[in-house]
Backbone as JSON, one array per atom type, in Angstrom:
{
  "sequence": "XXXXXXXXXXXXXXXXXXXXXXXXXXXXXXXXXXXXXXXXXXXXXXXXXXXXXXXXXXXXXXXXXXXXXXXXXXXXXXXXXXXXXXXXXXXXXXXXXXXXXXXXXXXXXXXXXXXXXXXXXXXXXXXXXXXXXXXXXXXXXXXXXXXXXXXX",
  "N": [[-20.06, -0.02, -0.48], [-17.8, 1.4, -2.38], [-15.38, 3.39, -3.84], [-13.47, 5.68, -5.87], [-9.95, 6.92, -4.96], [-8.19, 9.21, -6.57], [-5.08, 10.31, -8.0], [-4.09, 11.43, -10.0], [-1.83, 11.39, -10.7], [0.62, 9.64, -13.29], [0.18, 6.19, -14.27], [2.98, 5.22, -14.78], [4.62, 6.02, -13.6], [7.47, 6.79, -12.14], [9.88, 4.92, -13.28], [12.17, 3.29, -13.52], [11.9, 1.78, -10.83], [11.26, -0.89, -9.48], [10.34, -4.41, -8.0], [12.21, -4.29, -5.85], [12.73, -1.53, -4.95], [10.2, -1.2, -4.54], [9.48, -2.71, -2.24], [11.66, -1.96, -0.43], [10.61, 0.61, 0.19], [7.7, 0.51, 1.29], [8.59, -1.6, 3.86], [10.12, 0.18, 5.19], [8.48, 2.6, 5.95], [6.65, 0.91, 7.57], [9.09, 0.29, 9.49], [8.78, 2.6, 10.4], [6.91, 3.19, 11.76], [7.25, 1.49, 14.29], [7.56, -1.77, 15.83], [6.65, -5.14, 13.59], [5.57, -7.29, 11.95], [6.3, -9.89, 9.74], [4.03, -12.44, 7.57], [3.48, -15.5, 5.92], [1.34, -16.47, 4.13], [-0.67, -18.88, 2.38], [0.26, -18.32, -0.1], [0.67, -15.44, -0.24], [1.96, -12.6, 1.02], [1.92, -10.87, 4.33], [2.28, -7.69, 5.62], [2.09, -6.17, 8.73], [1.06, -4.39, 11.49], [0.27, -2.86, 14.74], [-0.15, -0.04, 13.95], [-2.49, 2.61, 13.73], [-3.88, 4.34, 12.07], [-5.43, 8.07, 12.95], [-7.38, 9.62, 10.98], [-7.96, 8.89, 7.48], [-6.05, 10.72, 6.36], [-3.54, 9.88, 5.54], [-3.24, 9.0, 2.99], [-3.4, 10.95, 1.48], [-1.05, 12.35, -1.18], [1.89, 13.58, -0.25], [1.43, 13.78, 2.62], [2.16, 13.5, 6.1], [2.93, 12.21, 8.86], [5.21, 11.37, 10.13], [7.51, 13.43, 10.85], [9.49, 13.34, 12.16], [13.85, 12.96, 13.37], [14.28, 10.74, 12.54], [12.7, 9.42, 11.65], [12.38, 6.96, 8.43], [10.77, 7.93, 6.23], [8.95, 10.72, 5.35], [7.62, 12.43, 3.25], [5.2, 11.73, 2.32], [4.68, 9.63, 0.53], [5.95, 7.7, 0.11], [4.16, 4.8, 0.1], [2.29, 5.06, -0.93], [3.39, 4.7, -3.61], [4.64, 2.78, -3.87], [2.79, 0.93, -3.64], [1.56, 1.27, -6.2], [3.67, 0.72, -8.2], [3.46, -1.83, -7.34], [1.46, -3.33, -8.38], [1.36, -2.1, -11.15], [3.25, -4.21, -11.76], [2.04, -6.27, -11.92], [1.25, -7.84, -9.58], [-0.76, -8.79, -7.37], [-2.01, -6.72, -4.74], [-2.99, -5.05, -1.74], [-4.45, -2.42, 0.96], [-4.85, -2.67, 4.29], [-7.02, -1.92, 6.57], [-8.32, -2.35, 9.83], [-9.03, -1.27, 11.85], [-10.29, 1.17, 10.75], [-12.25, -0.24, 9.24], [-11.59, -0.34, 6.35], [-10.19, -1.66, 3.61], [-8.14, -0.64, 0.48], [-7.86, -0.99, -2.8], [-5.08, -0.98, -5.35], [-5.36, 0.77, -8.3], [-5.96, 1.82, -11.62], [-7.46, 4.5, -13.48], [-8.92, 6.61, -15.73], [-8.67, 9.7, -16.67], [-10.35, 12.25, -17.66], [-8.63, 14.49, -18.86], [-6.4, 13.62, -18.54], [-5.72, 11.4, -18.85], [-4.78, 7.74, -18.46], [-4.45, 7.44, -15.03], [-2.98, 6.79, -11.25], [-4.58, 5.77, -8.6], [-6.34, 4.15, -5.52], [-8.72, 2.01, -5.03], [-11.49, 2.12, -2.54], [-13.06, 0.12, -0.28], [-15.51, -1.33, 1.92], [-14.36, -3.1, 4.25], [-16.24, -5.16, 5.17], [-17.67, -5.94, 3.08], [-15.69, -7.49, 1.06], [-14.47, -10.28, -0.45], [-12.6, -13.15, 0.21], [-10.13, -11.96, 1.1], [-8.82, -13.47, 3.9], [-6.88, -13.18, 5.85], [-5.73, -12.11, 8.18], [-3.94, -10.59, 10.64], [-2.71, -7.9, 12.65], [-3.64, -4.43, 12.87], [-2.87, -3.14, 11.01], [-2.22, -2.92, 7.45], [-0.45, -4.86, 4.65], [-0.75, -6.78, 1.85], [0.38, -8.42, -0.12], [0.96, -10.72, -3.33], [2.82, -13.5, -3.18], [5.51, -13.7, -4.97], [8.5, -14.38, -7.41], [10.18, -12.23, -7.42], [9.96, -11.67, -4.38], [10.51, -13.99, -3.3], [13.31, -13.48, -4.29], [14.45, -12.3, -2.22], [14.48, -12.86, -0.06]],
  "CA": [[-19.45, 1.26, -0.79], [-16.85, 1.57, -3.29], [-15.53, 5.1, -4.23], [-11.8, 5.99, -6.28], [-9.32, 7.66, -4.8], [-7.46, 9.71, -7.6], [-4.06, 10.63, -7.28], [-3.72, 12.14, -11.16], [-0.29, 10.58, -11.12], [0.45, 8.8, -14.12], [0.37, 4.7, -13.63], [4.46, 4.86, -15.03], [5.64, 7.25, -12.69], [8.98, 6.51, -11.05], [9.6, 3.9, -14.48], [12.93, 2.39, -13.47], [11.3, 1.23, -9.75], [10.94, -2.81, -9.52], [9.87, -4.89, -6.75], [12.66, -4.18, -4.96], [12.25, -0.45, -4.49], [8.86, -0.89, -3.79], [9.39, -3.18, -0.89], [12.06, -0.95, 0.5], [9.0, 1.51, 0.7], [7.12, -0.63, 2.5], [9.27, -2.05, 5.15], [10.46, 1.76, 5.43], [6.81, 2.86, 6.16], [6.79, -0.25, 8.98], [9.75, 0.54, 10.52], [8.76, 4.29, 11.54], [5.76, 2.6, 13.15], [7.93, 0.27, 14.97], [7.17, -3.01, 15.44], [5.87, -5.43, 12.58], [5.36, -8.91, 11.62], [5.6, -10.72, 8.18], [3.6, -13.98, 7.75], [3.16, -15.67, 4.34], [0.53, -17.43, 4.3], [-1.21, -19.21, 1.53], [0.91, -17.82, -1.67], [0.58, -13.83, -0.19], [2.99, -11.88, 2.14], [1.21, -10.06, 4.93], [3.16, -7.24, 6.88], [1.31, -5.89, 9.5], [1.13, -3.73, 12.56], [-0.37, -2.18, 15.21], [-0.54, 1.17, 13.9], [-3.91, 3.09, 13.87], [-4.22, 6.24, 11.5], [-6.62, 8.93, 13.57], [-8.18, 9.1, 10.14], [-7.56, 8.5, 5.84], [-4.95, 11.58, 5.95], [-2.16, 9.53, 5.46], [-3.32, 8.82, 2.05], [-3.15, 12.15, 0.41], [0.77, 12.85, -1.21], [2.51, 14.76, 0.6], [1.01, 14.47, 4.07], [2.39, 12.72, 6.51], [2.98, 12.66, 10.13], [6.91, 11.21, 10.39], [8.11, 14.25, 10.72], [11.08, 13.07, 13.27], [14.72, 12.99, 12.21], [14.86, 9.16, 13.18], [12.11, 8.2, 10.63], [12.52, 6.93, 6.87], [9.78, 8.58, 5.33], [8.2, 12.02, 5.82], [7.49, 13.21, 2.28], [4.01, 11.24, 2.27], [4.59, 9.35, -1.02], [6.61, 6.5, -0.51], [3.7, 3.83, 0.32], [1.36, 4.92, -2.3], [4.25, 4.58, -4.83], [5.05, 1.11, -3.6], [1.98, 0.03, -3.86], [1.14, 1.7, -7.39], [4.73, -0.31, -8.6], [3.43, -3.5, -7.43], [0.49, -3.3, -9.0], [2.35, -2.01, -12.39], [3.99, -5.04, -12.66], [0.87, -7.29, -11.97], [1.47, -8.55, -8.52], [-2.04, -8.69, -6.29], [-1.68, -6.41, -3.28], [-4.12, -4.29, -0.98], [-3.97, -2.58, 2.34], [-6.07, -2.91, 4.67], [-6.68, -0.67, 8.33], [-8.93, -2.94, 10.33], [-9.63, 0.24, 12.43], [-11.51, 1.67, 10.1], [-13.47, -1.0, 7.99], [-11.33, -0.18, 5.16], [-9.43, -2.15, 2.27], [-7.2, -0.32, -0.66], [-6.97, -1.98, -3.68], [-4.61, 0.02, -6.64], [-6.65, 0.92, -9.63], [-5.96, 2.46, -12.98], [-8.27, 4.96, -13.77], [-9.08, 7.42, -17.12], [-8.8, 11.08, -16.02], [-10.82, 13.0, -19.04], [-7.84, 15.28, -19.33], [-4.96, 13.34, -17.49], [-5.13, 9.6, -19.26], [-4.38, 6.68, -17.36], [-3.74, 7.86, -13.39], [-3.06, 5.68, -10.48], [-5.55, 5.79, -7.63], [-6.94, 3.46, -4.91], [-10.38, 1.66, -4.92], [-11.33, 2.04, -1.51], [-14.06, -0.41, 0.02], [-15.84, -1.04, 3.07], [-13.6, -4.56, 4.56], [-17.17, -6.8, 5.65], [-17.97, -6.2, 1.33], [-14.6, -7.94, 0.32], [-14.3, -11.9, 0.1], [-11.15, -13.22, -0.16], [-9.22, -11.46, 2.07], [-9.5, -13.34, 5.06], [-5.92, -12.98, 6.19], [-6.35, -11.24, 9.88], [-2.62, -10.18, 12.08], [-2.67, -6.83, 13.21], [-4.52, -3.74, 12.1], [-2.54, -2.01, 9.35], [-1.34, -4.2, 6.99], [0.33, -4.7, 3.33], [-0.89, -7.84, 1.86], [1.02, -8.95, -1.91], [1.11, -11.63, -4.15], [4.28, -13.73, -2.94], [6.38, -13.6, -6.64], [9.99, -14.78, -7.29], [11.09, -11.24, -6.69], [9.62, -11.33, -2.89], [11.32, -15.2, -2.96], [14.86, -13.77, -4.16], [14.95, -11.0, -1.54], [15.07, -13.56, 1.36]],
  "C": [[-18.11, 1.03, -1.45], [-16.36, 3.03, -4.25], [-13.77, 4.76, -4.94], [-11.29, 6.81, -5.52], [-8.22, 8.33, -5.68], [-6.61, 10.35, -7.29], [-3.61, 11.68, -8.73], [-2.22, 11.83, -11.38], [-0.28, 9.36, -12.22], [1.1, 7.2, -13.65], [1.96, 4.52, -14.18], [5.18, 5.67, -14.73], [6.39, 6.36, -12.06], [9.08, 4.65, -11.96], [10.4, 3.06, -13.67], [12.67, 1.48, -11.45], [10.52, 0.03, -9.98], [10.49, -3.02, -8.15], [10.54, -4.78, -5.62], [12.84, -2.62, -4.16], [10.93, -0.62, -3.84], [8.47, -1.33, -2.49], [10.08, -2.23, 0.04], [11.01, -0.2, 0.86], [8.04, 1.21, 1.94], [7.46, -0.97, 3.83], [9.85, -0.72, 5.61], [9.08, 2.5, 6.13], [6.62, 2.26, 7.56], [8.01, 0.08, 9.86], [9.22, 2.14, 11.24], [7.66, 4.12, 11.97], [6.34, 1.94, 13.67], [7.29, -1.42, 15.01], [6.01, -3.53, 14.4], [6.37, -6.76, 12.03], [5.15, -8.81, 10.01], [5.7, -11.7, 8.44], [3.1, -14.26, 5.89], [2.46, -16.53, 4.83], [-0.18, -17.66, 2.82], [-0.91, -18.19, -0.18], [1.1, -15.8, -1.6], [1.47, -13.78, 1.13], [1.77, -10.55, 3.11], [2.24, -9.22, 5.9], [2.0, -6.48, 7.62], [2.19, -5.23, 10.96], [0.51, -3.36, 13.45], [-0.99, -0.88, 15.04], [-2.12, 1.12, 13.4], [-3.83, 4.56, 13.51], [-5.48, 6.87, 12.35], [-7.59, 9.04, 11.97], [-7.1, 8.64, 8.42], [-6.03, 9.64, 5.58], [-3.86, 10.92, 5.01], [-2.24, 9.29, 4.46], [-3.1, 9.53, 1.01], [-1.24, 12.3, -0.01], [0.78, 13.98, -0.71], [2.12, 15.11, 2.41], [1.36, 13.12, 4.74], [2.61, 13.15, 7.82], [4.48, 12.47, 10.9], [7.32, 11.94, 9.73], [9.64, 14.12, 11.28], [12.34, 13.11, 12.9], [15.04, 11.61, 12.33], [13.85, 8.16, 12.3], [12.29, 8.42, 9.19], [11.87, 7.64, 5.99], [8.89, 9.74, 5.87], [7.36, 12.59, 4.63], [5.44, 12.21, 1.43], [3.9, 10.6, 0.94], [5.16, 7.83, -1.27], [5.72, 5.15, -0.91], [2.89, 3.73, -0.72], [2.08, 4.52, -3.98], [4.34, 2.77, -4.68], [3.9, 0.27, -3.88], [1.16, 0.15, -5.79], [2.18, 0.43, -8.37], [4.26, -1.87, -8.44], [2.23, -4.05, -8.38], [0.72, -3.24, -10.76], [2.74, -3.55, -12.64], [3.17, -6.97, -12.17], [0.67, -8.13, -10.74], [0.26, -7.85, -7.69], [-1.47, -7.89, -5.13], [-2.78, -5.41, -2.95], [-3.09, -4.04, 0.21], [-4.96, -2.62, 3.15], [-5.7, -2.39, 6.81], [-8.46, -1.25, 8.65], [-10.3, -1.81, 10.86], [-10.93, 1.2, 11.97], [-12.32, 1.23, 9.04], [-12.95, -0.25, 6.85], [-10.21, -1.08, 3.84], [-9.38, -1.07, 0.99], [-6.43, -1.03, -1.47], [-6.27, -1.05, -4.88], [-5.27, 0.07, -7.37], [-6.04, 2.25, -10.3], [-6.85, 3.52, -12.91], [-8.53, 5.94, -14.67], [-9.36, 8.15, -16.2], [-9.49, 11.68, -17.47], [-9.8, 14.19, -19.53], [-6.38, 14.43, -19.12], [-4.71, 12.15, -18.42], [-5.51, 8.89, -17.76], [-4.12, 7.31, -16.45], [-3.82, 6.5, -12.72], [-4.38, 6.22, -9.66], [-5.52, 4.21, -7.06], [-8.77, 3.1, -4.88], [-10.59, 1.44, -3.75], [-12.62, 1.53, -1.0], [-13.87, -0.65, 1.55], [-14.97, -2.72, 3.68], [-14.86, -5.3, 4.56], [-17.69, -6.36, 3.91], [-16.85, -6.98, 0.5], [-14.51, -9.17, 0.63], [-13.29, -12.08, -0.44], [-10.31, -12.54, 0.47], [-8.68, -11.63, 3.36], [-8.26, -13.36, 5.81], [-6.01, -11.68, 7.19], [-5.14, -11.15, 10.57], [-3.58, -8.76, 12.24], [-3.33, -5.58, 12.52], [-4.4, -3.17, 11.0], [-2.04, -3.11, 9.27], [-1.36, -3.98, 5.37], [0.16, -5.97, 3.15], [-0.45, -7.85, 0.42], [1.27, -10.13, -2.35], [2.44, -12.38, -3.44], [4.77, -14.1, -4.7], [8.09, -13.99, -5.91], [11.22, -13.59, -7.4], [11.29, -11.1, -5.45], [10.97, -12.75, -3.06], [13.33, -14.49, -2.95], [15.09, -12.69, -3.1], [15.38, -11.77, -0.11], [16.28, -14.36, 1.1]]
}
């Protein structure tokens, strides 16, 4: 199973956003789940967590569930942006929610009115080889690049 998820957002939205916005995103995302591990392993950065979406919601813009005034992100947009950006600028990344036998890889896609949009290609995890990088159930797996290198 392999289906798009279309977001109709054009793939050069939010232009002047580099690798280092997009990580903020990311690690912003992880902190308002609380705890979270990064492990590099074999040339890719894995962050990971315990969290466990009840279902796909969290995917749509604009919906989100950190509503609190103590978390970074509420406006349901930051993670899909972060991961659209990394992708933009050619760096391998997926996510992947154990929980529910799912992997999200970014993807381009021709809208017949829209152009180019971003979206997610969203597959079933036991159809994906190459991925075999296993912590915790949610997780953010990217290319390691010499932007990730200069940030440490």
């Amino acid at each position: 199973m392999s289906e798009i998820i279309k977001y109709g957002i054009s793939s050069e939205y939010i232009p002047d956003w580099g690798f280092t916005e997009a990580y903020r995103e990311i690690i912003q995302n992880f902190m308002d789940y609380g705890q979270y591990e990064i492990n590099e392993d074999n040339d890719y950065v894995c962050i990971s967590n315990d969290y466990e979406p009840d279902n796909l919601e969290f995917l749509k813009v604009g919906c989100s569930d950190k509503r609190g005034s103590n978390n970074r992100g509420k406006h349901g947009e930051g993670l899909k942006m972060a991961m659209m950006v990394l992708h933009r600028l050619g760096i391998d990344c997926l996510i992947k929610i154990k929980s529910k036998n799912v992997i999200l890889f970014p993807k381009n896609y021709v809208d017949e009115y829209l152009g180019e949009c971003f979206g997610f290609e969203m597959c079933n995890y036991e159809e994906v080889n190459g991925w075999e990088i296993d912590y915790n159930n949610f997780q953010v797996i990217f290319q390691s690049n010499e932007f990730y290198s200069g940030l440490n």
